[in-house]
VOLOVO-887045 format. One record per atom (N, C-alpha, C): residue in one letter; x, y, z. Coordinates in steps of 0.001 Angstrom, whole numbers, plus 500000, padded with zeros to 6 digits. Atoms other than C-alpha are relative to their C-alpha. Layout:
BEGIN
aXYZ ...
This chain:
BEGIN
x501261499652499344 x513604506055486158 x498852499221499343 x501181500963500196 x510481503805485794 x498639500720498958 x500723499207501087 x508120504741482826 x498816500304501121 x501679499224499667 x504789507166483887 x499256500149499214 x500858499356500681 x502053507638482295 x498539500795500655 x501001499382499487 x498965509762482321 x499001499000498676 x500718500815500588 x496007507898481128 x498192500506500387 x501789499647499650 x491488508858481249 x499964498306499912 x500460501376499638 x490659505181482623 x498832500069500185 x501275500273500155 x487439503383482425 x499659499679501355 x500581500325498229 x485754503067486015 x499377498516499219 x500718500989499652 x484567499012485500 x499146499318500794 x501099500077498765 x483374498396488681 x500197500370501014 x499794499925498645 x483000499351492300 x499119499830501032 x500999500049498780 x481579498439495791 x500485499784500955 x499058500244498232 x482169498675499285 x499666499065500479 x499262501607499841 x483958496242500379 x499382499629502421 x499632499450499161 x483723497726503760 x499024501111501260 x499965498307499723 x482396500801506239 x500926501119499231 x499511499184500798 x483342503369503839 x501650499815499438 x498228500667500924 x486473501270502132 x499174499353499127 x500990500077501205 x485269501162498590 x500929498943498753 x499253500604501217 x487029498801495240 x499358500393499015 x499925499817501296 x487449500089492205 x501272499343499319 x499224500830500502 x488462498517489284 x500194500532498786 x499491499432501341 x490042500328486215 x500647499581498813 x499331500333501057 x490828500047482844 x501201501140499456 x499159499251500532 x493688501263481815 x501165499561498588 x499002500511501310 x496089500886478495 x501202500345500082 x498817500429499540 x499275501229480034 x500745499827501061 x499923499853498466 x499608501781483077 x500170498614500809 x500204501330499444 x498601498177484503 x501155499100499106 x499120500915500846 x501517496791481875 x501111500412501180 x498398499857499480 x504362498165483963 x499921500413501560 x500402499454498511 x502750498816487591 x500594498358500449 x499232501004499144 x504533496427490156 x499512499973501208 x500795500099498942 x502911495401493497 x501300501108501296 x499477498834499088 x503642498583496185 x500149501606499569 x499967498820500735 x503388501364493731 x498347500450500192 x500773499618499130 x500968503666494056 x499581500582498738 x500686499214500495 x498329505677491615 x499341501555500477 x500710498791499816 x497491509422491273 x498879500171498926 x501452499800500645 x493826509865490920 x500073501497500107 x500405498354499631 x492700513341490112 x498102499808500082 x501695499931500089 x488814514320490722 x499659500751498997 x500257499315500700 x486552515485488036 x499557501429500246 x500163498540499515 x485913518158490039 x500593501241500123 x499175499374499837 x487538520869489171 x501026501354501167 x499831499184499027 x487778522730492373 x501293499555500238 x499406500591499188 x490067520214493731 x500883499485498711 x499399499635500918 x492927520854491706 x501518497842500344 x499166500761499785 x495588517650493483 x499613498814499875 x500575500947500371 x495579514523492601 x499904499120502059 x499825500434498173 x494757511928495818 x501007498462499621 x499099501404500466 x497234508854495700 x499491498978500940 x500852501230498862 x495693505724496343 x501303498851499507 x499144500744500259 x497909502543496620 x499067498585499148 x500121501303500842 x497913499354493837 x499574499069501192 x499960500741499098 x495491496759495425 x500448498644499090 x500074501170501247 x495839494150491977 x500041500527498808 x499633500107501647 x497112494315488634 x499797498875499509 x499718501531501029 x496257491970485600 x500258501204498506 x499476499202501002 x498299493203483120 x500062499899498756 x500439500922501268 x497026490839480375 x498584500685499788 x501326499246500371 x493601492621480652 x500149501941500177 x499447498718499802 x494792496005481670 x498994500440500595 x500972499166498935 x492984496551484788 x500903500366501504 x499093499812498628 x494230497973488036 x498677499973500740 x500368499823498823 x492363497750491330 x500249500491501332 x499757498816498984 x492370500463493894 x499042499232500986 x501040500154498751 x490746499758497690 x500778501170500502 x500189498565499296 x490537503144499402 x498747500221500579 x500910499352498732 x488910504602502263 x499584501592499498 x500569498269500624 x486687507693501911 x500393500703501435 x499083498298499115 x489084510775503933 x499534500592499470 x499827498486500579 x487868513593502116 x499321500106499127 x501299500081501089 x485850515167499612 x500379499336498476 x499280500597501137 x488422513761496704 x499361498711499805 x499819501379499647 x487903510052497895 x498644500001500284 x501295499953500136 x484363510982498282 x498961499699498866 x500025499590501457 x483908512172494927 x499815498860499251 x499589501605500547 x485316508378493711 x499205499338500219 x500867501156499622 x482795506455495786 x498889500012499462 x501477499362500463 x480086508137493988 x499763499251498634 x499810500858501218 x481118506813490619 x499530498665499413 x500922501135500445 x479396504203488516 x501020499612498885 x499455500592501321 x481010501991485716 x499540500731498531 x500318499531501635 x481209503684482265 x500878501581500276 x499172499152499909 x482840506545484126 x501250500506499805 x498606499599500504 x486129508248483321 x500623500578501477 x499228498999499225 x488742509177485688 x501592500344499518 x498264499567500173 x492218510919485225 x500756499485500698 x499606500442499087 x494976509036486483 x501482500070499421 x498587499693499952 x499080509228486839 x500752498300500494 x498695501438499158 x501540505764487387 x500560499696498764 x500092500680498154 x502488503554488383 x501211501376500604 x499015498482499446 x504199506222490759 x500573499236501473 x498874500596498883 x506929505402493584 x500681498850499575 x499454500924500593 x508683502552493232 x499207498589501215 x500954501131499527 x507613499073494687 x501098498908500780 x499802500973499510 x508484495814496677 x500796499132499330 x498899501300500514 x511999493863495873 x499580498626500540 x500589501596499526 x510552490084495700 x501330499277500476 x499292500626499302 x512734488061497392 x499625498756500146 x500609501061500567 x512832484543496901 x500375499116502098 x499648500557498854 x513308484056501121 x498462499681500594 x501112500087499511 x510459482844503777 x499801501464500517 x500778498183499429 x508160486118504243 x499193500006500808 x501175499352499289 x506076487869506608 x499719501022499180 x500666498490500175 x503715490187504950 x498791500444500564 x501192499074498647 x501775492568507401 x499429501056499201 x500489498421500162 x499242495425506558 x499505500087501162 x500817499394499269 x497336497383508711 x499164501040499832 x500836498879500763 x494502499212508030 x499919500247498845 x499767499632501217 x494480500920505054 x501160499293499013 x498791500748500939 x498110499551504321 x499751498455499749 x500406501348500001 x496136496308504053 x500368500024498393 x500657500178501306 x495180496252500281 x500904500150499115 x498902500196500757 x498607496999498698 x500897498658499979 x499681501242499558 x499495493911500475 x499785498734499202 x500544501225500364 x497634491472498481 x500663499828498245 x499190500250501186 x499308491864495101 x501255499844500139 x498448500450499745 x502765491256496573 x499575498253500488 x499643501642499590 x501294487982498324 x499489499331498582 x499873501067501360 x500414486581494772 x501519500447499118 x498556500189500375 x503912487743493604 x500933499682500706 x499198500455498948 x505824486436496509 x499969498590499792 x500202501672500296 x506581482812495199 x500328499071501305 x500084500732498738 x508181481566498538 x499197499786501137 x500941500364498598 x507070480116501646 x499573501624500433 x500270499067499512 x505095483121503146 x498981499964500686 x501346499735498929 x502693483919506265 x499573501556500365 x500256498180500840 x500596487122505769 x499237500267501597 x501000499633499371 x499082488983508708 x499729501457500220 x501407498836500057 x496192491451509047 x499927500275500954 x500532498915498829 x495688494213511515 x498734500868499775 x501346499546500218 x491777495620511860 x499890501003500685 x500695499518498140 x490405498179514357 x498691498524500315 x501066501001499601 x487187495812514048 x499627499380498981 x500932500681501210 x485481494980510440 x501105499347499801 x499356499980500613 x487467492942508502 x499819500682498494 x500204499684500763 x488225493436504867 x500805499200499221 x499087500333500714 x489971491611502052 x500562498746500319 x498815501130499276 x491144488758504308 x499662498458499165 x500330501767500703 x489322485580502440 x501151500083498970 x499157500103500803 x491387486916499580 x501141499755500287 x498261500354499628 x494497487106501288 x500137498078499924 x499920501165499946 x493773483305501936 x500035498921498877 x499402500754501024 x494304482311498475 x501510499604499581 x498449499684499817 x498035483349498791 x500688499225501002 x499327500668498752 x499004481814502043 x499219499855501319 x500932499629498705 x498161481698505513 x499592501070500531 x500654498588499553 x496374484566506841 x500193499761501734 x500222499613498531 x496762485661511030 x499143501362499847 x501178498739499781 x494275488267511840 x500457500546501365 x499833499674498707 x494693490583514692 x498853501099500117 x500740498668500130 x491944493310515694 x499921500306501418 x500197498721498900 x491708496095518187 x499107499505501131 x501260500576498834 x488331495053519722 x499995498709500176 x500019502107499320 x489184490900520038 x499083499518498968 x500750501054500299 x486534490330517765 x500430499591498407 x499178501176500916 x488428488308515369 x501706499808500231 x498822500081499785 x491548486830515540 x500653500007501814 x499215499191498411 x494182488053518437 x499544501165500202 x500161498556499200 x493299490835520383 x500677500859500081 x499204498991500259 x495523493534519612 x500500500325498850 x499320499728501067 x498007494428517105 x500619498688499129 x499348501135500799 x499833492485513959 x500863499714500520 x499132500443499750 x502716492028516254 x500091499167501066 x500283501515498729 x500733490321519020 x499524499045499527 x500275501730501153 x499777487857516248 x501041499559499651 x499011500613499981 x502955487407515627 x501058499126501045 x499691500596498686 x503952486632518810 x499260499178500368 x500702500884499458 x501163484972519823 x499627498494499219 x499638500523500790 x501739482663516760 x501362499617499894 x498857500846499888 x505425482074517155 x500228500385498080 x499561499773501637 x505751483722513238 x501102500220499927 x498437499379500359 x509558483846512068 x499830499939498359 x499086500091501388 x510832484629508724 x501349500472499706 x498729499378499808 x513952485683506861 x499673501835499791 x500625498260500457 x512114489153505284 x498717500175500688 x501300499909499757 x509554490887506318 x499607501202499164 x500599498714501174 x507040493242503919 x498715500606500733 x500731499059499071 x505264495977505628 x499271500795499856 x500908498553500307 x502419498647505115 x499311500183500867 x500987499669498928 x500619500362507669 x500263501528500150 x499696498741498636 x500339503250510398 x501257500016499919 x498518500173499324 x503872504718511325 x499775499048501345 x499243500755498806 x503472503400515192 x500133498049499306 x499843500937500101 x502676499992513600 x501500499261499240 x498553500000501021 x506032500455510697 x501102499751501375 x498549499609499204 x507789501559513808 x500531498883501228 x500285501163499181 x506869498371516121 x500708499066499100 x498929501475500446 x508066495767513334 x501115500454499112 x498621499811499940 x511229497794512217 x501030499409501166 x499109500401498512 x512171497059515804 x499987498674500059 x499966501481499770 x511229493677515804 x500913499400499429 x499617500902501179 x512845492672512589 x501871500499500176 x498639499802499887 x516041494616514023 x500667499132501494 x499635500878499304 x516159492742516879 x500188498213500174 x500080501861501026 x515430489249515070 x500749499807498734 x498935499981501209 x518182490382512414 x499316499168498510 x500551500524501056 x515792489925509717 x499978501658498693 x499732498954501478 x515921491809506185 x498009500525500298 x501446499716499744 x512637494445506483 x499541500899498972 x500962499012500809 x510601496578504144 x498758500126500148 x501187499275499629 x508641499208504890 x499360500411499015 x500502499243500467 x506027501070502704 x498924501274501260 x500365498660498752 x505313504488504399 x498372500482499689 x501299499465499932 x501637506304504714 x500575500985500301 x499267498763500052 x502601509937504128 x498926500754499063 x501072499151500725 x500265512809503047 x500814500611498912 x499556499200501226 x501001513724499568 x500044500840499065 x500438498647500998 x500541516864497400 x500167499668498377 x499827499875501465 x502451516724493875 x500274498453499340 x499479501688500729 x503252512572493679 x501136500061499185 x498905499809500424 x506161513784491959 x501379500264500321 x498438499578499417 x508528514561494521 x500507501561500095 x499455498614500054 x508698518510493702 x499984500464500819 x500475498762499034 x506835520051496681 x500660499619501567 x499370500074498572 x508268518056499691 x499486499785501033 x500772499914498948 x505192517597501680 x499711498469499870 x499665501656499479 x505684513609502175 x500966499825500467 x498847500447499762 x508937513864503111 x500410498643501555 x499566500576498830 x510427511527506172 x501208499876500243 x498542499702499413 x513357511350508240 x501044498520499281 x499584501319501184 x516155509098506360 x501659500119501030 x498549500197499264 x519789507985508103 x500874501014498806 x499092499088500851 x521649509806504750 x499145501368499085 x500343498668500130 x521200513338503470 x499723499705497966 x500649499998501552 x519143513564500159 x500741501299499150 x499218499180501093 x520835514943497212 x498590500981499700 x500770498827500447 x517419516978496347 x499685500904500939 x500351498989499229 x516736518878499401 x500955500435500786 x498495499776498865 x520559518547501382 x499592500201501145 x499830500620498983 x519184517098504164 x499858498966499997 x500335501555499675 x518213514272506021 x498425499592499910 x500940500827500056 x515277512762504623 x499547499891498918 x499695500821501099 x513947510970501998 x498026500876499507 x501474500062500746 x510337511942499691 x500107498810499847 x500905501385500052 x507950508904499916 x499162499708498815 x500280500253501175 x506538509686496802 x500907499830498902 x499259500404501090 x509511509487494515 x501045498906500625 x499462500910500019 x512073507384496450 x499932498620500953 x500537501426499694 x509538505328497936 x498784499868499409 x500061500319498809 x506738504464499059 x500943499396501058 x499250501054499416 x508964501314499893 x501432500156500519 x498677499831499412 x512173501844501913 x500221498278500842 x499590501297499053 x514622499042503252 x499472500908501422 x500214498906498601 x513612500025507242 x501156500349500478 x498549499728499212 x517367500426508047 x500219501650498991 x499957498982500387 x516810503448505350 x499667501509500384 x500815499070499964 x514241505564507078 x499990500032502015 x499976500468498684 x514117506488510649 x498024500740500377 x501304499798499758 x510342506464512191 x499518500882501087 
């Protein structure tokens, strides 16, 4: 099992990036040594009302300075709480937690969408092969110049105004994108659109799921998802997303 720690990290910096999608950038002293791109952090709030932690996903590790970088959207009064925060601040935090993205030394597609954008971008600087990355918006972008240090970037957004007009899979199409893998974070319908694709183009796929989470530990069961084989901890069929993912092969998980 993959070392955890609990750690009071230094808030360094933050600013929205975004309409209420904020970057923070943390110091931490161990955590950022053994975090792997697709793993995920439990923040707790100083607030003590609000007793659960909120799990935001790894947007960048440098593990030579021992900083992690979170991009998160403000849902709630937790993620609220965070945006408020100034550098010099302290927050409580839990990782790296789930497990992360098998690199693969084949040509990649890596897709986010939305939110599942920003975990995205520390796999395309660890993804050494050929790779073409594309971005799904409703409308703003966010993050995308960066992506363009990594590889090629496709854009797709909701309202047309950038990119293709629709989804990451009508950029793919409408681009003519093949690879042998593909690496995935988003919405389920979007997970559940290029599972299908990548099963009908007999390509190797990985998903990372978006799943509401309570304990990040796997105890309580309220992330769970539907899985083709019956889990030894609950004796059924489906898998917790916080302990034996986020990241599932997609032939693991059914959507």
């Amino acid at each position: 099992m993959p070392e955890k720690f609990q750690e009071t990290a230094i808030l360094i910096r933050q600013e929205e990036i975004a309409d209420q999608i904020y970057s923070m950038c943390l110091k931490t002293e161990k955590i950022a040594a053994k975090a792997k791109a697709g793993q995920f952090l439990s923040v707790y709030c100083n607030d003590g009302s609000r007793l659960l932690p909120r799990p935001i996903s790894i947007c960048e590790i440098d593990s030579k300075k021992g900083i992690i970088r979170l991009v998160y959207r403000v849902a709630g009064r937790g993620t609220e709480e965070f945006s408020k925060m100034h550098a010099g601040e302290r927050l409580r935090i839990a990782g790296p937690m789930g497990n992360g993205f098998p690199l693969k030394k084949s040509k990649a597609l890596i897709i986010g969408g939305g939110i599942g954008i920003p975990p995205m971008l520390e796999l395309a600087k660890r993804v050494t092969g050929e790779k073409k990355i594309v971005l799904g918006f409703r409308d703003e972008l966010f993050l995308a110049e960066e992506f363009r240090r990594f590889g090629e970037v496709f854009i797709a957004t909701e309202d047309g105004s950038a990119g293709v007009k629709g989804n990451v899979l009508d950029a793919i199409l409408e681009y003519r994108l093949s690879a042998d893998v593909i690496y995935a974070c988003g919405p389920t319908p979007m997970l559940r659109a290029v599972k299908e694709y990548a099963a009908i183009h007999n390509m190797e796929c990985y998903l990372s799921l978006e799943e509401r989470m309570a304990c990040g530990i796997g105890a309580c069961l309220a992330c769970v998802c539907a899985s083709k084989e019956t889990d030894e901890h609950s004796n059924v069929k489906n898998k917790r997303v916080c302990k034996e993912g986020p990241v599932f092969a997609a032939e693991e998980v059914e959507l």
